[in-house]
N, C-alpha and C positions, 0 to 999 in steps of 0.2 A: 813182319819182314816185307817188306817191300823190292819189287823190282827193278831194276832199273831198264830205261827204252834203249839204251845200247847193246843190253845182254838178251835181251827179246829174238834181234836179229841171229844169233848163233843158237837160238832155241829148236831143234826138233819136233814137232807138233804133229809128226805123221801117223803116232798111235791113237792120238783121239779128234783130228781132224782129217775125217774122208772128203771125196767127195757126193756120197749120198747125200740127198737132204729127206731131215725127216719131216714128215705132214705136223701142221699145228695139229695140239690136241685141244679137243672143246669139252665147255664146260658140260653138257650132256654126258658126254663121253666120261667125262671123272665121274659126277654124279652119278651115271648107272656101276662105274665099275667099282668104284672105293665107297661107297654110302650103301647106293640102294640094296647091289647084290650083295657084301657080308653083310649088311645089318635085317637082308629080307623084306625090306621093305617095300612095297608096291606103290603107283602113283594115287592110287585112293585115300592110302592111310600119312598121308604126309599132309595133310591140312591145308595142304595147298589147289587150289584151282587143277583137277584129271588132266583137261583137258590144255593146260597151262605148261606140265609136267612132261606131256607127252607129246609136245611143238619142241622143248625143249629137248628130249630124248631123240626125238628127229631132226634135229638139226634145221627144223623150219623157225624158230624163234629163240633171240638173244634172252639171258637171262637179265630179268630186269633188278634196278635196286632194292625194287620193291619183293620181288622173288627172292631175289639173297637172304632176305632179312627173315620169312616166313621160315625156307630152309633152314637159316641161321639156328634159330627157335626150333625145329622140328631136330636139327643134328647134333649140334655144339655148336656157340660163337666162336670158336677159336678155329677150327676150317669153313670160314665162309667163302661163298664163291664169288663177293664184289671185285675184288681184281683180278680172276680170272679173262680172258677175252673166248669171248662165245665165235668168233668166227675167223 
């Protein structure tokens, strides 16, 4: 079903458009809270590069394609983090 752009304008939008804006979330940020903490997983046992893991959990470095991919492998292909945006 489709809307139409004249019915738009008499639309109400005040329950789920404030004006808070929320912070981007980054890929670190999903990575520790949806993966690493319920699966327990530490940055040693992911087979990926410690020190790789942990630029990434800091917010000092973008996750690379090459990272996704290793992840990919370490988690499930079907949540990987290539289109995610790290910043």
């Amino acid at each position: 079903m489709a809307i139409r752009i004249e019915e738009v304008a008499g639309m109400d939008f005040s329950d789920v458009a404030g004006s808070d804006r929320i912070k981007p979330v980054l890929s670190g940020d999903v990575m520790r809270e949806d993966f690493m903490l319920p699966l327990g997983v530490s940055a040693r046992e992911l087979w990926v590069p410690s020190n790789r893991i942990t630029a990434v959990l800091g917010r000092t470095r973008r996750v690379t394609a090459e990272t996704a991919i290793l992840l990919g492998e370490r988690f499930t292909r079907r949540r990987c983090l290539i289109p995610m945006r790290s910043r």
